[in-house]
C-alpha positions as CSV (number, residue, x, y, z in Angstrom):
1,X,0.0,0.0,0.0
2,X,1.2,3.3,-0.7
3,X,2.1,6.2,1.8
4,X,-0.6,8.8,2.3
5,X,0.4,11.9,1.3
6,X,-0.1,14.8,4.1
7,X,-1.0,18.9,3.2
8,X,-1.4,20.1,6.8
9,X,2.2,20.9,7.5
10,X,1.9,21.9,11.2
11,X,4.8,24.7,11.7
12,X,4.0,24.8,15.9
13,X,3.5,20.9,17.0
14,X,0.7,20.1,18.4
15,X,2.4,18.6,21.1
16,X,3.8,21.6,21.7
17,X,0.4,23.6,21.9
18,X,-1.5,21.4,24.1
19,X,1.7,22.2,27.0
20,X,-0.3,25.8,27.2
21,X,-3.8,24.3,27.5
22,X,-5.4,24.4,31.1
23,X,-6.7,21.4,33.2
24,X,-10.3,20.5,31.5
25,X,-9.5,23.3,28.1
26,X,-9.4,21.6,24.7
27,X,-9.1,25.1,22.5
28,X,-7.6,28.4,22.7
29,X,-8.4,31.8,22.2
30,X,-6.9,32.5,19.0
31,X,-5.5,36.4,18.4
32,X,-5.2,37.4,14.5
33,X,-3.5,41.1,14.3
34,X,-4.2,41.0,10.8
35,X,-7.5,40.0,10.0
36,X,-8.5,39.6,6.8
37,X,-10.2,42.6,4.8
38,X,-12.6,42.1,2.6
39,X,-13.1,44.3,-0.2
40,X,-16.3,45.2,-2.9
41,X,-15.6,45.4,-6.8
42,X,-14.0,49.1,-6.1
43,X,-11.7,48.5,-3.6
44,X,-13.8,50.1,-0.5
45,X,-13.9,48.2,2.6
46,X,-16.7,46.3,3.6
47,X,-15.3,44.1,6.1
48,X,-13.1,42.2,8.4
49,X,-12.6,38.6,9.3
50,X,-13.3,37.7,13.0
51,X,-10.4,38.8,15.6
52,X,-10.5,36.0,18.1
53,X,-10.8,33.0,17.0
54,X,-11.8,29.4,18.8
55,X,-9.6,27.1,17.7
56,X,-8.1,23.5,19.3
57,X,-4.5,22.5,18.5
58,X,-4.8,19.9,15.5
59,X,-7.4,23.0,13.8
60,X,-4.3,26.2,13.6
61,X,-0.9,27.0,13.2
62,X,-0.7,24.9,9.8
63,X,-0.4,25.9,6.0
64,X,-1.1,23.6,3.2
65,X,1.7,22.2,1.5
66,X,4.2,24.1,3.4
67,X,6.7,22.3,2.8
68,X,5.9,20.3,-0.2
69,X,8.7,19.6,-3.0
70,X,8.0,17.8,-6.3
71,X,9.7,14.7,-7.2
72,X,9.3,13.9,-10.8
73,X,6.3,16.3,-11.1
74,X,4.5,14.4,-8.1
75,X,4.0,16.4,-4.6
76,X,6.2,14.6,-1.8
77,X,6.1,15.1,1.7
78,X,9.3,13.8,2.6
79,X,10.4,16.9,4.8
80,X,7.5,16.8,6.8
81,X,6.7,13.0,7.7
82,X,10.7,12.1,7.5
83,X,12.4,15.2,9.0
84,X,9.8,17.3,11.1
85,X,8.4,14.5,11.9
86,X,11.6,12.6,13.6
87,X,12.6,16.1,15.1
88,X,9.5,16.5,16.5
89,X,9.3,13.1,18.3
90,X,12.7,13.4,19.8
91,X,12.2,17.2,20.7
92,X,9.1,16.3,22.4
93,X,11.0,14.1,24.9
94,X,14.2,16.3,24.8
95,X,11.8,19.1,25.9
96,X,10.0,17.3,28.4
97,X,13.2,15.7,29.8
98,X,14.5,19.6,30.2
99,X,11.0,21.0,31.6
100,X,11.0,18.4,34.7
101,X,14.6,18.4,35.4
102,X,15.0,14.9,34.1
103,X,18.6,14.6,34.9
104,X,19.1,11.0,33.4
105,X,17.0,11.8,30.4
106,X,18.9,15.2,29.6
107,X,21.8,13.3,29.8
108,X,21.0,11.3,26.4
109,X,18.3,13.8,24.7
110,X,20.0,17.2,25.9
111,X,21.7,18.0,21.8
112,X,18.2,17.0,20.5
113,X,16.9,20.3,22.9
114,X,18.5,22.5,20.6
115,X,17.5,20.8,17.1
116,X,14.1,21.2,18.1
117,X,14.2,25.0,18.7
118,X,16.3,25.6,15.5
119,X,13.9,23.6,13.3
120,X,11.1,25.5,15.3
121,X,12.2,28.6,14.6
122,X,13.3,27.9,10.7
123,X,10.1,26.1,9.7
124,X,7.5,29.0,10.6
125,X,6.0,31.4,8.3
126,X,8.5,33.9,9.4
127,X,11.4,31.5,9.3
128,X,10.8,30.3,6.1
129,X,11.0,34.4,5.0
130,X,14.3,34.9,6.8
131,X,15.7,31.7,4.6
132,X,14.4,32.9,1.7
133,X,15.5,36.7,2.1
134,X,18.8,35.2,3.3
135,X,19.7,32.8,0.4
136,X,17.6,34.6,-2.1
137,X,15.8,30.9,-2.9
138,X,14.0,31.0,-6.3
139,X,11.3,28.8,-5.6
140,X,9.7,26.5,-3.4
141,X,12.2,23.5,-4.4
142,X,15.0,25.3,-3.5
143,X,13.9,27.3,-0.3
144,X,13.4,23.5,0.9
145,X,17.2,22.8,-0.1
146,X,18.4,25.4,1.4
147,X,16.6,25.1,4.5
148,X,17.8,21.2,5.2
149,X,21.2,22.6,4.2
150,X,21.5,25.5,7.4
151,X,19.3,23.1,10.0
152,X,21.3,23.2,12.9
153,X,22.5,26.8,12.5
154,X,21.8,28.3,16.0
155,X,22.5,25.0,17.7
156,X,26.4,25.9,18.6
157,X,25.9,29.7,19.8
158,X,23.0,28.4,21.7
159,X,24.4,25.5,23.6
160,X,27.7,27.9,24.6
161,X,25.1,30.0,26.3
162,X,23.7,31.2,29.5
163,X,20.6,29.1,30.3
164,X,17.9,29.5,32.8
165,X,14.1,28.4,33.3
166,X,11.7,30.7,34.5
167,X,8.7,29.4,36.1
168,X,4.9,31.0,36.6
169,X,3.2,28.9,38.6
170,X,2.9,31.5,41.3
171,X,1.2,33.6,38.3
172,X,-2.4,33.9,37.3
173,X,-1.3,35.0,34.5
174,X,0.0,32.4,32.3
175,X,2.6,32.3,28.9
176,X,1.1,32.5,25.6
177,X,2.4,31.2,22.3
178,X,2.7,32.2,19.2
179,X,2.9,31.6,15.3
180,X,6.9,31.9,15.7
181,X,7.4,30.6,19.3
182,X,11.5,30.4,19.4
183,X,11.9,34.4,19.9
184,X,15.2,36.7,19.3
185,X,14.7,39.5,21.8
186,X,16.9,42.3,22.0
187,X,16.1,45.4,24.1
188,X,17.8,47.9,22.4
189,X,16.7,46.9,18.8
190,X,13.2,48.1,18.5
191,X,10.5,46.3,16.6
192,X,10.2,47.8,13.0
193,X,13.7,49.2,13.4
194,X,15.2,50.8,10.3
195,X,18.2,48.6,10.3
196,X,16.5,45.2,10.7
197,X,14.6,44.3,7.3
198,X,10.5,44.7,7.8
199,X,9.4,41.5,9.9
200,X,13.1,39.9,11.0
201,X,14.3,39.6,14.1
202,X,17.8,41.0,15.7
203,X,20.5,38.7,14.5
204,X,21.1,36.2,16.8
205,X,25.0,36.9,17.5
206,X,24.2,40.3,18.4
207,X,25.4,40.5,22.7
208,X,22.0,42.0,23.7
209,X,19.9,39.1,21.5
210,X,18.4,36.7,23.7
211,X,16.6,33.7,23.2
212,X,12.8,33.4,24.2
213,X,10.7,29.8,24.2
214,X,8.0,29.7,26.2
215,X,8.2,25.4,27.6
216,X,4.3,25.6,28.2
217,X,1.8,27.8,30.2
218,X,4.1,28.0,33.7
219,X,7.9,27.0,32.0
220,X,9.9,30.0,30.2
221,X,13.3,29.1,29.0
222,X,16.1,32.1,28.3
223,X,19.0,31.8,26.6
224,X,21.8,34.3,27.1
225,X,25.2,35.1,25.6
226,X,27.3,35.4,28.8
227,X,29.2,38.1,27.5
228,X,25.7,39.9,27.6
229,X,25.5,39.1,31.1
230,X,28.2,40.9,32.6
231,X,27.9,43.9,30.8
232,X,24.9,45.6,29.2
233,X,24.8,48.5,27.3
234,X,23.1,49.9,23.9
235,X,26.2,50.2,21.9
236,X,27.2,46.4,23.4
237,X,23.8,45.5,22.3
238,X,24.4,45.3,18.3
239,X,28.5,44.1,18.9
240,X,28.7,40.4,17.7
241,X,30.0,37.8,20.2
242,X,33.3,36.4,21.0
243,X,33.6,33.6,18.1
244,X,30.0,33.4,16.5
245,X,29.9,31.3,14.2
246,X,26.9,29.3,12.8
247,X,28.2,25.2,12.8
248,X,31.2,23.3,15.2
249,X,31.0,20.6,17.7
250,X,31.2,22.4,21.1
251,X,32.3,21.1,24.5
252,X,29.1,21.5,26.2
253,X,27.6,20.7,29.8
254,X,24.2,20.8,30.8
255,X,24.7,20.9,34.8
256,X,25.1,24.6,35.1
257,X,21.4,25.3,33.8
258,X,19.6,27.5,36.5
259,X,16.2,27.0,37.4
260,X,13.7,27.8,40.1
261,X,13.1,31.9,40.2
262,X,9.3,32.8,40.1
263,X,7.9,35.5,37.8
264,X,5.6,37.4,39.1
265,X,2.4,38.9,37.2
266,X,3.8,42.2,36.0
267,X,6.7,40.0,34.9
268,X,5.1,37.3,32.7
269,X,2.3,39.8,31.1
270,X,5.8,41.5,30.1
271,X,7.0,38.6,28.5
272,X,3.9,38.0,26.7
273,X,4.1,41.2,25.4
274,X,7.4,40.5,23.9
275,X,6.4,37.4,22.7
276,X,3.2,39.5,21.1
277,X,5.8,41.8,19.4
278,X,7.8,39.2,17.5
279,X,4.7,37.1,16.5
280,X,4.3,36.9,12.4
281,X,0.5,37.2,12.8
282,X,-1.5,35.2,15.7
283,X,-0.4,34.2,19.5
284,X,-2.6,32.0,21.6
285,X,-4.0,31.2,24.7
286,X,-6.4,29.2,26.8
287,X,-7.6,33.0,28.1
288,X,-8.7,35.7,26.0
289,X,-7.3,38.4,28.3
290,X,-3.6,37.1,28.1
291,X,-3.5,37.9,24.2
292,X,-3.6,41.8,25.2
293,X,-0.9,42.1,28.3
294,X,-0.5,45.5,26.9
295,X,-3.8,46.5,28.5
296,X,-2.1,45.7,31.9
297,X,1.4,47.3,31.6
298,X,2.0,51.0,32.9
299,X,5.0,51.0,30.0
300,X,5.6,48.9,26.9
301,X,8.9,51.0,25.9
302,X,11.2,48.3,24.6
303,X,14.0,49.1,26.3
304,X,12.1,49.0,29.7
305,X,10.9,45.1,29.1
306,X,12.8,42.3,30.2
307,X,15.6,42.8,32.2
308,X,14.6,40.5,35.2
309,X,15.5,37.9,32.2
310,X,19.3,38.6,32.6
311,X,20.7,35.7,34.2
312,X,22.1,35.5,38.0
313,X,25.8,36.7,38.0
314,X,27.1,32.8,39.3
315,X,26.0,32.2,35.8
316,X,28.3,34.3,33.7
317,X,31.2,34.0,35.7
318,X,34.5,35.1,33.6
319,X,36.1,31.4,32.6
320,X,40.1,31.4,32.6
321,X,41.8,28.8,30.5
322,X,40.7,25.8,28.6
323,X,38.0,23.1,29.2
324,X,39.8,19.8,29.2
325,X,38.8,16.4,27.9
326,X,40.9,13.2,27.5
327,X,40.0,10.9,25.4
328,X,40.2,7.0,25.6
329,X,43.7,7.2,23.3
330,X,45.3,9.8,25.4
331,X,44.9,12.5,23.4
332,X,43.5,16.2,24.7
333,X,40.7,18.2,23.4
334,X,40.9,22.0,24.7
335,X,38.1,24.4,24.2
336,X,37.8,27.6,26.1
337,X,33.7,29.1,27.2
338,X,33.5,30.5,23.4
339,X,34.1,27.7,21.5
340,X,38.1,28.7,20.7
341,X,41.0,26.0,20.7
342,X,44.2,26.7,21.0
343,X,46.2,28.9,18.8
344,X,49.3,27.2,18.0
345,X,51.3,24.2,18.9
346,X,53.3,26.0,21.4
347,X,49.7,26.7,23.3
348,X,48.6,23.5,22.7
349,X,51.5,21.7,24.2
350,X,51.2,24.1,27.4
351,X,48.0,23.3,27.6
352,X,48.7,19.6,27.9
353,X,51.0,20.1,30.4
354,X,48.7,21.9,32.6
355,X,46.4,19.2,31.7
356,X,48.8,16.3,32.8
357,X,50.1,18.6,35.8
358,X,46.2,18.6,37.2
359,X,45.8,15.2,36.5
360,X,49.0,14.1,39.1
361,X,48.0,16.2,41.4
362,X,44.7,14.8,41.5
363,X,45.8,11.5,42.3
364,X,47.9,12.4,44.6
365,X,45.0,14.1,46.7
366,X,43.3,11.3,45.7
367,X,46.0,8.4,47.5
368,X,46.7,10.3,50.2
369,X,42.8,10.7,51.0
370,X,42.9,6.9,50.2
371,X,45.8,6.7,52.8
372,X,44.0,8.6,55.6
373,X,40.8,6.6,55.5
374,X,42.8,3.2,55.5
């Protein structure tokens, strides 16, 4: 039997959805901030789709054929049953692992966090744009190309950063969602500002960008560039980081993820607000009074929003030196907290002797302690 071909391309999961639904909800209140306008045969307005709409998780945030390629003149699906569809299933346990602190789980699924968020954040409406303004695809064919080609490109800058998960459970108010739900916030980069092209987001290796994804209704995870965390400042804000760079194979750990500060009301309504701001066109929620925060804000000034998401100072300690790894042959790997390696032999081999000096003295410690408890 043949494989049924799909059209709904879901660009937000609906796994991922039904984490913002509340106890006994099955829909959400859907906000469009650009309804449709309808016109008569001279152009004159005669009216507007509906604003709110009632919608459950498997019924929105889908196109039709959205990422459809032909194969011999036939429509195939392959992207979205084969590759969206794998990255979904492991990003749903990745995420879930991450959200409940699942320290065995995160141990094997912690890489496939970050594959989800890229492929979330490249496979919206507004991802698919930035591709396409980026690489200057043709057509449909090669926009698809192009976009398996880069998969993976925030992964590195991400992982080297500052993490922390907000929670809200001490809120009434609760996250909201949107159409493009992995969010570049920068504070000092305005939305609609003259230097970012018409409905992009502040380059990711900018210091001030942060990451945004709300983990469900109570769960906000923040990604920072350490750099960013010790020192602010609007001129900082547009600098690029220490060694961006868009691919590598990073030392990475996952113990140093900070968790456990409450938001409290002001806080999250700011947040949605944000997450309002860098929406392509609709945000959601199980209540129809979270899609308008800005109702309940005494300022929505950009530069004024946010800053309780800067992480705790412990976090963005200054690193001296080089990571160290030893492999199973007895070789070194070096890597300092922005990905870099050491320069030249000379630094390398000065490296491994620190390396080697540590390790003795280490085992020493370790003997004598041995020693004492004989």
């Amino acid at each position: 039997m043949s494989k049924q071909q799909s059209y709904r391309h879901h660009y937000v999961p609906q796994w991922y959805q039904r984490g913002f639904l509340v106890e006994g909800s099955t829909v959400f209140k859907i906000l469009d901030m650009r309804p449709e306008v309808f016109r008569d045969d001279k152009g004159a307005i005669v009216g507007k789709g509906r604003q709110i709409l009632t919608k459950g998780p498997d019924a929105w945030f889908f196109e039709r054929n959205l990422y459809t390629t032909r194969v011999l003149g036939k429509p195939n699906d392959d992207i979205e049953r084969l590759l969206f569809g794998e990255i979904d299933r492991t990003g749903k346990e990745a995420i879930k692992a991450l959200a409940e602190n699942d320290l065995e789980k995160i141990h094997f699924t912690y890489t496939q966090v970050f594959e989800f968020l890229d492929a979330l954040r490249l496979r919206t409406p507004k991802g698919l744009r930035f591709l396409r303004a980026t690489f200057q695809a043709r057509n449909q064919q090669e926009l698809m190309v192009r976009m398996q080609e880069v998969r993976r490109m925030h992964c590195v800058m991400w992982m080297e950063g500052a993490i922390e998960i907000f929670e809200a459970t001490h809120s009434t108010t609760k996250f909201i969602f949107s159409d493009h739900p992995v969010i570049f916030f920068n504070s000092h980069v305005f939305p609609k500002d003259p230097k970012i092209p018409e409905g992009l987001d502040a380059p990711q290796h900018w210091l001030g960008t942060q990451t945004l994804l709300p983990l469900d209704g109570d769960r906000l995870m923040v990604i920072t560039h350490r750099e960013w965390g010790r020192k602010q400042g609007e001129t900082r804000a547009r600098k690029s980081r220490t060694n961006a760079r868009l691919f590598g194979n990073p030392m990475i750990t996952y113990d140093g993820i900070q968790r456990g500060r409450q938001l409290s009301e002001k806080q999250v309504r700011e947040v949605n607000y944000i997450v309002k701001m860098r929406a392509e066109r609709y945000i959601a929620s199980c209540t129809e009074e979270h899609l308008f925060p800005e109702r309940h804000l005494k300022t929505t000034l950009w530069s004024r929003l946010g800053n309780f998401l800067l992480p705790r100072g412990y976090a963005t300690a200054l690193q001296v030196g080089f990571m160290t790894m030893k492999m199973q042959d007895g070789t070194y790997y070096f890597q300092d907290e922005f990905g870099r390696r050491p320069n030249n032999k000379a630094e390398f081999d000065k490296a491994v002797k620190n390396a080697k000096d540590m390790e003795a003295m280490l085992r020493r410690v370790l003997t004598e302690r041995f020693n004492e408890n004989e």
